[in-house]
N, C-alpha and C positions, 0 to 999 in steps of 0.2 A: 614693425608696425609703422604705418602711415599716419600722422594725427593732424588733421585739415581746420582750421580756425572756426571762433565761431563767426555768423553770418554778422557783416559789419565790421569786424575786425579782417587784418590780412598777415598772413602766416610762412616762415618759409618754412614749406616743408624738405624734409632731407634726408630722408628713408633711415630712417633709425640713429641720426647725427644732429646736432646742433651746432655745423660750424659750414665753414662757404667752401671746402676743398673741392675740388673735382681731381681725383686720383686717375690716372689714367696714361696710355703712352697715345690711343690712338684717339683724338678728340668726337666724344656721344654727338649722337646725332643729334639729339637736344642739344647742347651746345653749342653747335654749328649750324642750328637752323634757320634756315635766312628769313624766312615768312616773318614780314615787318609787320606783323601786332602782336598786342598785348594787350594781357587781361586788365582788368577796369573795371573798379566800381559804379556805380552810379549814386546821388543821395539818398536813395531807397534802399542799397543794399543789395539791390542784386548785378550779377555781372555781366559784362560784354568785351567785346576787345576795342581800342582804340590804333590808329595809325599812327606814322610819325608826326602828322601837324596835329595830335590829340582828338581826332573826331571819330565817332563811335560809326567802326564802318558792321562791326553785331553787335546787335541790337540787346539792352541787360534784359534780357529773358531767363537768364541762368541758374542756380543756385552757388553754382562752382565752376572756375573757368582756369585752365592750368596753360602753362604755356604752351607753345607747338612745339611738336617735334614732330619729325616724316613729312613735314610738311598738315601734320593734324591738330588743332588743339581736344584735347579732352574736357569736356564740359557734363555740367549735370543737371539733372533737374529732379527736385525731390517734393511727393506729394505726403498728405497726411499719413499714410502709411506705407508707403514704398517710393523707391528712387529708381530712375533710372542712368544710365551712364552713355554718351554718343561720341563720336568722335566728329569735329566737324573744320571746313577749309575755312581759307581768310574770307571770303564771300558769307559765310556764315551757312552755307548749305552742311545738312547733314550726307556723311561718306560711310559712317559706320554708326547702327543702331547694337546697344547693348540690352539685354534679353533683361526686363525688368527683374530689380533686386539683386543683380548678379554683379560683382567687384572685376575690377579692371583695371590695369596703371596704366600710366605715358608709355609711346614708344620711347625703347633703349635701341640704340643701333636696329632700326625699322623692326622691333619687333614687341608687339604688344601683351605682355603676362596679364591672364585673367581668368576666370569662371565664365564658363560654354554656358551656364545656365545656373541660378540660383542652388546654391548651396554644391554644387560640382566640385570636381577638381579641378586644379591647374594645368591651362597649354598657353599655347602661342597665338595670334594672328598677325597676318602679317597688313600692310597701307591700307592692301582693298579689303578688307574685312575678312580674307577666308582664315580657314583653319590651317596653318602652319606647321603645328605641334600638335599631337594629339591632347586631350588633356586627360591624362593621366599622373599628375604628380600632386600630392597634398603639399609637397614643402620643397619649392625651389626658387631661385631670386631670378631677379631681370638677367637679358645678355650685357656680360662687362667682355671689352675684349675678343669676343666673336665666341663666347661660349659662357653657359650658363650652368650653374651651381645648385647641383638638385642633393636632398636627403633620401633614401630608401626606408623602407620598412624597420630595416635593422638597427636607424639611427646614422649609417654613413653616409659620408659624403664622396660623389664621384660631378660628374662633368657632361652635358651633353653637346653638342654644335648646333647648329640653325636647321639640318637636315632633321633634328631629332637624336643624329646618332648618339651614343654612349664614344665619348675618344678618353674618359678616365672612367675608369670602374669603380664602385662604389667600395672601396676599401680604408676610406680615411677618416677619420675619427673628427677632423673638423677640414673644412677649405673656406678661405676667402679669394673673393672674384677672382677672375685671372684680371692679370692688368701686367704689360709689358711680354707679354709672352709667358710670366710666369703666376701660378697662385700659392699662398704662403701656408701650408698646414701645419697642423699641429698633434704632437705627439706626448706621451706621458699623461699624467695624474694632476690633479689639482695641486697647487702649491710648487708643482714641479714640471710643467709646462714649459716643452720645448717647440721650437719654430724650424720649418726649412721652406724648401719651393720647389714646387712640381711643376713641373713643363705640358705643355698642351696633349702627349701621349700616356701622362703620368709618372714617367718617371723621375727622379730625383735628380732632381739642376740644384739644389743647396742642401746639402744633408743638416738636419736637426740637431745632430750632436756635434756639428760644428760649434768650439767651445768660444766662438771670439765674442757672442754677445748673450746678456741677459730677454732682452726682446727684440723683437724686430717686425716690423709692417712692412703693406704691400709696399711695391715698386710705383713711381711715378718719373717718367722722362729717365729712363731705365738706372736710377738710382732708390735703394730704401731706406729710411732713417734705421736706427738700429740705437741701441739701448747699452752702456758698459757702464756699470755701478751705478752714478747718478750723472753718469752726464754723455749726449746725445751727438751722434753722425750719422754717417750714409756710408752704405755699402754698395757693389757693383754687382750685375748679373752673374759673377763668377762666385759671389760671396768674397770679395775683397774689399777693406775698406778703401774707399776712394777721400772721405772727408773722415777727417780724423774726429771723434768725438769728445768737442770741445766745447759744447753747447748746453745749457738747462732745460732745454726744448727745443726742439724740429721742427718742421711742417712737411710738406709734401712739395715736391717742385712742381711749379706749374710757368709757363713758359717761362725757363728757364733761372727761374730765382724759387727761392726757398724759404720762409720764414725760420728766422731762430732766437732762441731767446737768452739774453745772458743777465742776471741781477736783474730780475722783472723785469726789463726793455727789452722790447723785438727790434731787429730789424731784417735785411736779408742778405744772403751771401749767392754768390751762382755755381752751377755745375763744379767748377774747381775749388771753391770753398774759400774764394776773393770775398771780400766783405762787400756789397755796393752798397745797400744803404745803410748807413750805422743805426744799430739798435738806441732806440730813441723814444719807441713810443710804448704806449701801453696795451696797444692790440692792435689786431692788423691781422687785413684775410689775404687769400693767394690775388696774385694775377691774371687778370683776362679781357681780353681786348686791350692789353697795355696799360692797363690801369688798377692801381689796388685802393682798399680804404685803411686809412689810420686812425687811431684816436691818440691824443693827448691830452689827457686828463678827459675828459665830458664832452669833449670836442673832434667832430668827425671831418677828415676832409678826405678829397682823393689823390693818388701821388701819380709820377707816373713811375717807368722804369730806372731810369736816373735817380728816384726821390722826389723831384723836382713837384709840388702842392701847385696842380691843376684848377681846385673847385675849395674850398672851403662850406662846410657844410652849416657853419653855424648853428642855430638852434634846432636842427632837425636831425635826425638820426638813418643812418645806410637801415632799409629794410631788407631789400636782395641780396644787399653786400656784393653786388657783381653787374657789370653791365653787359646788357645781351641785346645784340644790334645798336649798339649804341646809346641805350636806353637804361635808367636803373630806375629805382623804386625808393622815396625817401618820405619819412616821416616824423609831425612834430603835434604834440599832445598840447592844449589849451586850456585852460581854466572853466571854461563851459562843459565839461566832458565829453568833448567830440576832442576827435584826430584828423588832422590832416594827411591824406596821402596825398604824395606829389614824386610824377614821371619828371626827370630832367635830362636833358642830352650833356653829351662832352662839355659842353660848352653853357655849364650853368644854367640853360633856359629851361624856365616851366613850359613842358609840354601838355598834361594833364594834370589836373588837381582840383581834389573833391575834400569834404569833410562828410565823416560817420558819424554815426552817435558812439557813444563811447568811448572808453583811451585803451589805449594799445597797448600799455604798457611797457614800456619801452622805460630801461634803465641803465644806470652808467654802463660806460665799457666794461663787459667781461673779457676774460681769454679765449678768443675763438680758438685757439688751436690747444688742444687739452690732450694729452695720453688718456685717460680712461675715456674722456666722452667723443673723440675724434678718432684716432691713428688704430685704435684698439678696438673699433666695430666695424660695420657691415660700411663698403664705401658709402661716398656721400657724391651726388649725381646733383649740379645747379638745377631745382625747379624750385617752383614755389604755384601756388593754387590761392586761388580768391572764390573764398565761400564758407560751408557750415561747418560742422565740428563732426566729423566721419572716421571712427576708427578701420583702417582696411587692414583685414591679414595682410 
């Protein structure tokens, strides 16, 4: 489930995660999309996007305003008793109309998971609005990878491609996305829960009863963290360990560093399992665009690859936790009961900032990177949405 903020307040959303990973070998097209705006409150509360010198090039008409990807953002607008859902460009023209009342995500790799009409099943469309996938599926996720994760009738899981076709048959008791070429399934009984990896035909690239780990997650920059008693590495596509499991916690790599945690401090190691930034802080998200956030004690700044504290965030706190074109999203709660959002670029500057009514709530550093609430669900894809509080299948 998707859970979108209320209206005045701003939320990342993270498709069933609360932490900033982006898993992945080949970077989402969200991710990578260049279309320079973003969403934006205004003091009203409703949304729009802004450019890079901060001016509202759409207009807050909104209810809900997400970021682009395909080059579309997704935007909403919701009346006393029905919503509707559109897809619209940086110009603010709308490109795709959603059928009122009917549920729809961002595109994932150009392709958009939703309901053809209120209360429907699930298919695809693709930039220009048509129908791609038929929708025929009650329960399947976005494309990770170049292929998407549907359940059957029976409760299993198999695998379709963008054509629609079936390239894994529904015989597996659980999948998670593919990501590197491989997805991680799962075999056995509760309490006794084993792992391996199917390959894009479905056949077995890591068998489950391989005995070298107690758990193990997907692949990311074709390494997986892996689990042996109580303390954490990475393995390789062959199911070999590449990093020896020396760690209290892992993260996922994301260009090319990994978070890990040893005696309650993170810091990162890369690809060969070199330390580069010493474990130091108290929490700390992946990389992207060269740049990560840290806390120390209450205190956020941003690092870059080296370690080396670019920005100091002082009394405001990472909202995005991630910069996207350049851009992140930070925030700082006042005594009056409004919050402050504030857009700032690389280079410290306020480019947009507004105050809400309300606080954000917003509190000490936690551990963004968690086995149960992170490595152990559904991937976690960078968006985040400005608007109401909307539960989506």
């Amino acid at each position: 489930n998707l859970l979108f903020m209320k209206k005045s307040f701003l939320y990342v959303a993270v498709l069933a995660l609360c932490a900033t990973a982006f898993v992945s070998c080949e970077p989402n097209t969200q991710m990578t999309d260049g279309t320079k705006v973003w969403p934006a409150f205004n003091s009203d509360g409703k949304c729009g996007y802004i450019n890079i010198k901060g001016t509202f090039v759409v207009p807050c008409i909104y209810d809900e305003a997400q970021l682009f990807s395909s080059g579309l953002g997704r935007v909403l607008k919701e009346g006393t008793t029905d919503f509707t859902y559109s897809f619209i460009n940086a110009k603010g023209d709308t490109k795709i109309t959603i059928p009122s009342n009917a549920w729809v995500n961002p595109f994932w790799e150009d392709m958009s998971l939703g309901e053809m009409a209120e209360g429907s099943n699930w298919g695809f469309r693709d930039p220009s609005g048509k129908l791609a996938i038929a929708a025929i599926y009650e329960n399947v996720n976005d494309f990770s990878n170049g292929a998407a994760i549907f359940v059957n009738s029976d409760g299993k899981y198999g695998a379709i491609d963008k054509s629609g076709k079936i390239i894994v048959q529904a015989q597996w008791d659980r999948l998670a996305d593919f990501s590197c070429e491989l997805a991680r399934y799962r075999t056995g009984k509760a309490g006794d829960y084993k792992y391996g990896f199917i390959d894009k035909t479905g056949k077995i690239a890591i068998d489950a009863n391989f005995p070298m780990w107690d758990m193990v997650w997907p692949f990311s920059e074709n390494l997986a963290p892996f689990r042996s008693g109580t303390k954490e590495g990475f393995i390789d596509k062959k199911g070999n360990v590449a990093i020896q499991p020396l760690y209290d916690e892992v993260g996922f790599f994301s260009e090319g560093l990994a978070a890990v945690e040893l005696k309650d401090k993170w810091g990162y190691i890369d690809t060969k399992g070199t330390m580069k930034i010493q474990t130091m802080y108290d929490d700390c998200t992946d990389f992207w665009e060269g740049l990560a956030f840290v806390a120390s004690g209450t205190t956020w700044s941003v690092i870059d690859k080296k370690g080396n504290v670019k920005i100091s965030l002082g009394d405001y706190e990472p909202v995005t936790k991630f910069f996207h074109n350049g851009l992140t999203l930070i925030a700082k709660e006042d005594i009056n009961g409004k919050t402050e959002l504030k857009y700032i670029n690389t280079k410290n500057e306020t480019i947009y900032s507004v105050f809400v009514d309300g606080l954000f709530g917003l509190k000490a550093p936690q551990k963004v990177i968690n086995k149960q609430e992170k490595k152990d669900k559904k991937l976690m894809k960078h968006t985040y949405t400005l608007g109401k509080t909307i539960t989506v299948k």
